[in-house]
BAFI-481403 format. One record per residue (C-alpha): residue in one letter; x, y, z. Coordinates in steps of 0.2 Angstrom, whole numbers, padded with zeros to 4 digits, always signed. Layout:
! residues N
AXYZ
...
This chain:
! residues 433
X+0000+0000+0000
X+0013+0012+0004
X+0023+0009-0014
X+0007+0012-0022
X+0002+0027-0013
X+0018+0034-0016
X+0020+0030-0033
X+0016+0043-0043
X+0031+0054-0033
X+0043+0041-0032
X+0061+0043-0041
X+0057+0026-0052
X+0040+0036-0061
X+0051+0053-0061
X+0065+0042-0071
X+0052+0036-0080
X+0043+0052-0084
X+0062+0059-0089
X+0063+0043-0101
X+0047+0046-0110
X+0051+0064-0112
X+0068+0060-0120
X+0060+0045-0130
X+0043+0053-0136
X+0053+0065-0149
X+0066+0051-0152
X+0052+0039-0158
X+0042+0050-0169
X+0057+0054-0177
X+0066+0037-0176
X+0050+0033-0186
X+0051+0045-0199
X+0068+0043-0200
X+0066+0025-0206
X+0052+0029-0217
X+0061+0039-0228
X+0078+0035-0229
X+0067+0015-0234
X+0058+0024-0247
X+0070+0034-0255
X+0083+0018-0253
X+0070+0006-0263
X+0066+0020-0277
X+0085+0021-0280
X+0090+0004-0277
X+0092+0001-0298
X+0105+0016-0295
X+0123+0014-0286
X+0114+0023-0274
X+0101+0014-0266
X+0108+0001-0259
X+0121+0009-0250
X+0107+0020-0244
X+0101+0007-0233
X+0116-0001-0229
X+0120+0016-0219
X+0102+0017-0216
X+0101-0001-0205
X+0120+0003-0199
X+0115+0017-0190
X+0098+0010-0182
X+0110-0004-0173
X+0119+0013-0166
X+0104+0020-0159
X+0101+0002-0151
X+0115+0004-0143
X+0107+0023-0134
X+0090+0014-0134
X+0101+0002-0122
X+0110+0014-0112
X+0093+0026-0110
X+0083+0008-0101
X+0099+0005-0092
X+0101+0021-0084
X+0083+0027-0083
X+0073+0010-0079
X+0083-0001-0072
X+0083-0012-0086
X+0098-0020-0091
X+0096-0028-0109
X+0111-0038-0115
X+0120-0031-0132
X+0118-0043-0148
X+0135-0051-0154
X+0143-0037-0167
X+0143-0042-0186
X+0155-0054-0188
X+0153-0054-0208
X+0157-0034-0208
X+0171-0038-0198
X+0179-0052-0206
X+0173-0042-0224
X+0186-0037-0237
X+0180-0026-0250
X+0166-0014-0254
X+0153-0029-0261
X+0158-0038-0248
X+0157-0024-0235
X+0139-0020-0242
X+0132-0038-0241
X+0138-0038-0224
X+0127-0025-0220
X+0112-0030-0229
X+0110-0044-0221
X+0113-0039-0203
X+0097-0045-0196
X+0101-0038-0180
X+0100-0020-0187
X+0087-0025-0195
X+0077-0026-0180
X+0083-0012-0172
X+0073-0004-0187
X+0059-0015-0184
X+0058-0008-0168
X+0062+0012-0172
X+0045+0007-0184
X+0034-0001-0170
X+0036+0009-0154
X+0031+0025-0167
X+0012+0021-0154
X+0021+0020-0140
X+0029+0036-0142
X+0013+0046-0147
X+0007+0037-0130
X+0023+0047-0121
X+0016+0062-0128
X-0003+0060-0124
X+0003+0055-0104
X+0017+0069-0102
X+0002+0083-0110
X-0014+0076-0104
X-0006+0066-0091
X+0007+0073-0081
X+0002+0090-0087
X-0018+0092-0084
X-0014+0082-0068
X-0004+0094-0061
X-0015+0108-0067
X-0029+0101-0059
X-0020+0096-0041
X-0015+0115-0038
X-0032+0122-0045
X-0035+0131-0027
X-0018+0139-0028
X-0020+0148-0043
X-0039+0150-0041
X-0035+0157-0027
X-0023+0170-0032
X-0025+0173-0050
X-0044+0175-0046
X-0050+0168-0065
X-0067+0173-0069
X-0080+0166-0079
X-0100+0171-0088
X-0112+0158-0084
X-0128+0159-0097
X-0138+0170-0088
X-0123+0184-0088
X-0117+0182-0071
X-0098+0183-0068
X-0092+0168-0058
X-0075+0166-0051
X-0070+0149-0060
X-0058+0144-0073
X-0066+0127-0073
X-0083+0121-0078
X-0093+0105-0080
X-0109+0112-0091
X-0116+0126-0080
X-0108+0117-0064
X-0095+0130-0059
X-0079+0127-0045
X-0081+0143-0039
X-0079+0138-0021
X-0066+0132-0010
X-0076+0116-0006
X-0076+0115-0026
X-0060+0118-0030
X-0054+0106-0017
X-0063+0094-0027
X-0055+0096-0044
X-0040+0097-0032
X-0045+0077-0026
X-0050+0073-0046
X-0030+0077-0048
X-0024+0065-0037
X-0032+0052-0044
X-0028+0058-0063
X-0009+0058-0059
X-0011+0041-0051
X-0021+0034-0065
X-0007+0043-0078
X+0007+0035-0068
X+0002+0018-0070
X+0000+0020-0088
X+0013+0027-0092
X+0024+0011-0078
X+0011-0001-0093
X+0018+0010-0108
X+0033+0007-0101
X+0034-0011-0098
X+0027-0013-0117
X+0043-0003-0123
X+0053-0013-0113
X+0046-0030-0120
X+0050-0024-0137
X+0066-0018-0132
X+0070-0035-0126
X+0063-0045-0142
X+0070-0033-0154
X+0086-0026-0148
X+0091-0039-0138
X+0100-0053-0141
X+0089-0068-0149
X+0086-0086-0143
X+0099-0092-0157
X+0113-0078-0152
X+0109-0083-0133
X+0110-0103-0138
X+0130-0099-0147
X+0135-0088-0133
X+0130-0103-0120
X+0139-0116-0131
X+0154-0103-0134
X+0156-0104-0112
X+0151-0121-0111
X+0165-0125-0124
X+0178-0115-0116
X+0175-0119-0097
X+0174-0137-0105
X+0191-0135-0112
X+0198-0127-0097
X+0192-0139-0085
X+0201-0155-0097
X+0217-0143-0097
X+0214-0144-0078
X+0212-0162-0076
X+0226-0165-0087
X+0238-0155-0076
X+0231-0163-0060
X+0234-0180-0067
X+0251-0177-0072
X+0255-0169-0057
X+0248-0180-0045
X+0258-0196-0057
X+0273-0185-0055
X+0273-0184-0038
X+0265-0197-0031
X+0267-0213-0042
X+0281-0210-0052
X+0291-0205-0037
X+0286-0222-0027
X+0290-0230-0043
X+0307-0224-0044
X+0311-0228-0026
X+0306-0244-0030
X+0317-0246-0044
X+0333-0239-0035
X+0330-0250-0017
X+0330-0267-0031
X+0343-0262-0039
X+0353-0261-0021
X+0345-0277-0019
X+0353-0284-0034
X+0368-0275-0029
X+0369-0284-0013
X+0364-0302-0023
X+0378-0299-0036
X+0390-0298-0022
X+0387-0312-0013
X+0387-0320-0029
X+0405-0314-0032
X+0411-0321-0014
X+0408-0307-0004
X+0397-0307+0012
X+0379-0306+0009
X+0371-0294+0021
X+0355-0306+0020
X+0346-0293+0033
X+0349-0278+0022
X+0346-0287+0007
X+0328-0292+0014
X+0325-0274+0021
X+0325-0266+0003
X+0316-0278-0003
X+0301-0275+0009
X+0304-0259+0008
X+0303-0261-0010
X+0287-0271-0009
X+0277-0258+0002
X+0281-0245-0012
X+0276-0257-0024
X+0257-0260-0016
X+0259-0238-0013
X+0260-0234-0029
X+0247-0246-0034
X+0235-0237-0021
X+0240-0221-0028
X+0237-0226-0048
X+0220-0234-0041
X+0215-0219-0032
X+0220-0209-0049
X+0209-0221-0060
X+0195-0219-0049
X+0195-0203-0049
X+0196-0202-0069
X+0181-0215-0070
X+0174-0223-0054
X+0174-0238-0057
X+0159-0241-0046
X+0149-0232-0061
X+0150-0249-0071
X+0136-0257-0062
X+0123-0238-0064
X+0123-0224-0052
X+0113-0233-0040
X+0128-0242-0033
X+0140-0228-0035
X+0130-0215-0027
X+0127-0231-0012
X+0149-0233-0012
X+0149-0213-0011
X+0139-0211+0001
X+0145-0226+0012
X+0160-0215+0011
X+0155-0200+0020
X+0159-0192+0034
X+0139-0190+0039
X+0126-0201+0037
X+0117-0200+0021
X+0103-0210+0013
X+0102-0212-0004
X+0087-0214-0017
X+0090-0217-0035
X+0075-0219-0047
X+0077-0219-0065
X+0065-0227-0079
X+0082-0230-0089
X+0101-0227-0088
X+0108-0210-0093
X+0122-0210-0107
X+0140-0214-0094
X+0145-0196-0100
X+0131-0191-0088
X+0132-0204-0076
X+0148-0198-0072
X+0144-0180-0070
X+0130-0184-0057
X+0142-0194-0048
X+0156-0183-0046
X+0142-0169-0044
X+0136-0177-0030
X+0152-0179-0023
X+0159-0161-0023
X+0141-0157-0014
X+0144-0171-0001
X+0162-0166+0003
X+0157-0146+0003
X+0143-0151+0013
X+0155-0160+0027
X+0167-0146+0027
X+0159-0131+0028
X+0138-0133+0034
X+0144-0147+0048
X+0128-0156+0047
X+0121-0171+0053
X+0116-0179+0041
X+0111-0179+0021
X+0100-0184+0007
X+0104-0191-0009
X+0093-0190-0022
X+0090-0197-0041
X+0074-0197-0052
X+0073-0194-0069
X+0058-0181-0071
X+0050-0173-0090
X+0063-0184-0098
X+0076-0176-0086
X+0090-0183-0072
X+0087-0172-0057
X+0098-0175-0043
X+0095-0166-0026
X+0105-0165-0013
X+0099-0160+0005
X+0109-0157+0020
X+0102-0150+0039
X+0119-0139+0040
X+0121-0121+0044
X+0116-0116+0027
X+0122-0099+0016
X+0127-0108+0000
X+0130-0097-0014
X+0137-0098-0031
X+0151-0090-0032
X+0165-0085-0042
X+0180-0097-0040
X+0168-0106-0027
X+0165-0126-0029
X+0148-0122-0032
X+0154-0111-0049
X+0164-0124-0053
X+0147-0137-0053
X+0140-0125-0062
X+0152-0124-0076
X+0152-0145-0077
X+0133-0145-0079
X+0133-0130-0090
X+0142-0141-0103
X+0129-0153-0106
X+0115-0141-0106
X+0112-0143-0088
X+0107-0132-0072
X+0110-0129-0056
X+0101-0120-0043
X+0103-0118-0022
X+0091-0115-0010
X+0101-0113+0008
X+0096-0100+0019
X+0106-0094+0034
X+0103-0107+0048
X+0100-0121+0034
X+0094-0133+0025
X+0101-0132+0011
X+0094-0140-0005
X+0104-0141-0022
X+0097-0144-0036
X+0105-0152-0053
X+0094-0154-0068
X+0102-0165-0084
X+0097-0170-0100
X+0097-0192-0100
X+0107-0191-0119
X+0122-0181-0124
């Protein structure tokens, strides 16, 4: 109630009033604008003129999209994401190949699709900032300048009457009266504000469809991220993977090799006659051994974590192995109608395992849930925990990191984790690559 009351004098309706005032002359002559330079384009388009014409013609309405943009930024509060440049103009050579590059740039296209359709909407500015804002006001300070100007007026029987307003022969002539027009302001300068906040979300709706980028431009920029955090997370994993063989396996692997060699060191001397250290010669070969079995730890360890090998028999036993695992308690429910690809199957797995181990670490909770069911043709894990709660996704946070691994296969992820918990995250992906 307080918002509404206080509408039609809050600083959003003022920007807005400012934005129709700027845009209302910007629109009528947007339209006209695009009218002619068409017209005259298309009657010399059999001329080395024409053509070029529009080429500069559509060129310039994707600069005033780029204003369009910036006046809804700064004036509304709308934030409309820029369309990809012209990559045919940039990658152009030549003056054919310049002007078929700007021909067909359907995104300038639209922008003069749009500088042709809000040509209503900007007659509608004019009609609310005139008959709107302007007769509102007039009519809310009626008893000030009534009372001070003293404005008279002839009824029909020749009797002056001190009004400037009249509703047939029905005269505010009186405080009482000019109160009442006073009250008929309010309410016009509340019913002009919400038209013109409807005007605006129109404008902004068309802004969006037509100066924004489309579904398709939106669909490469996702794949364009999807494929470079893919690439970056392989470099990634590349890097662990020779770093963790470097110095983990390798290294057992070439103590191993160096305590047998002073093994056979010790063999070849007491095959030579010299005294066989029979006790030395057995400790390196222990030694030996328990590096052996270390190394083969660490190079299962590193497998697993490549491909768990648990993922062979379904997700159902390696979420149950995963889970068994844990530091907490967590019970585990898988119901899918059919396997995922194993492309899938292991990103759920390792998912669920990032969100079980930042769940230990960070919520200390008492417990978690586990859960799988495939949904609309979908794999929807869920993973609930009674911890202290405040999950974000963050930047360079394991929750970002999820978010990139989903993102690859068309997948989302949302969190739900209030301060004081639970928190609930939420992995939607598609069954098929």
């Amino acid at each position: 109630m307080k918002r509404f009351l206080l509408s039609p004098v809050s600083g959003r309706t003022g920007r807005q009033y400012l934005y129709s005032l700027v845009s209302a002359p910007l629109g009528i002559a947007g339209f006209i604008y695009v009218v002619v330079t068409l017209s005259v384009g298309g009657v010399l388009s059999f001329t080395f003129v024409g053509l070029p014409l529009i080429a500069i013609t559509i060129f310039l309405a994707r600069q005033y999209a780029k204003l369009q943009r910036g006046m809804a930024r700064t004036l509304l509060d709308v934030d409309i994401d820029a369309p990809p440049p012209n990559a045919r103009w940039r990658n152009a050579h030549g003056l054919l190949a310049k002007l078929g590059a700007a021909l067909s740039d359907m995104t300038a296209w639209r922008a003069q699709a749009y500088l042709l359709v809000r040509s209503p909407l900007a007659v509608a500015y004019m009609f609310l900032l005139g008959l709107g804002l302007g007769e509102g006001l007039v009519t809310l300070f009626y008893p000030v300048w009534w009372s001070i100007f003293h404005p008279t007026n002839v009824d029909h029987h020749g009797v002056r009457r001190h009004s400037a307003m009249q509703i047939g022969q029905f005269y505010f002539d009186s405080w009482p009266r000019a109160l009442l027009v006073s009250a008929a302001g309010v309410v016009w300068l509340y019913a002009a504000a919400w038209i013109l906040k409807f005007v605006v979300w129109l404008d902004t709706l068309l802004m969006t469809t037509l100066l924004g980028p489309t579904r398709a431009d939106q669909r490469v920029e996702e794949l364009t991220v999807s494929r470079a955090h893919a690439v970056d997370d392989s470099a990634a994993r590349l890097r662990r993977i020779e770093r963790d063989l470097h110095d983990g396996a390798q290294a057992q692997l070439v103590a191993l090799a160096m305590q047998l060699g002073e093994a056979k060191e010790n063999l070849n001397a007491g095959d030579a006659g010299t005294d066989l250290d029979l006790n030395e010669t057995r400790a390196l070969i222990d030694t030996a051994h328990r590096n052996a079995k270390q190394a083969i730890n660490e190079l299962r360890d590193l497998a697993r974590g490549i491909h768990p090998a648990a993922l062979d028999n379904g997700l159902r036993d390696a979420l149950g192995t995963l889970a068994a695992r844990s530091a907490m308690p967590v019970t585990v429910n898988v119901a899918l109608a059919e396997r995922p690809d194993r492309a899938i199957e292991t990103i759920t797995y390792f998912c669920a395992a990032e969100l079980l181990t930042n769940a230990a670490k960070h919520a200390a909770p008492s417990r978690a849930a586990l859960s799988v069911v495939q949904e609309d043709g979908r794999l929807h894990l869920t993973v609930e925990d009674d911890g202290r709660g405040g999950a974000q996704v963050g930047y360079g946070g394991g929750l970002a990191g999820l978010l990139d691994r989903v993102r690859t296969v068309e997948g989302s992820l949302a969190v739900d984790s209030p301060v004081g918990g639970p928190t609930r995250v939420m992995v939607k992906l598609p069954m098929h690559v």
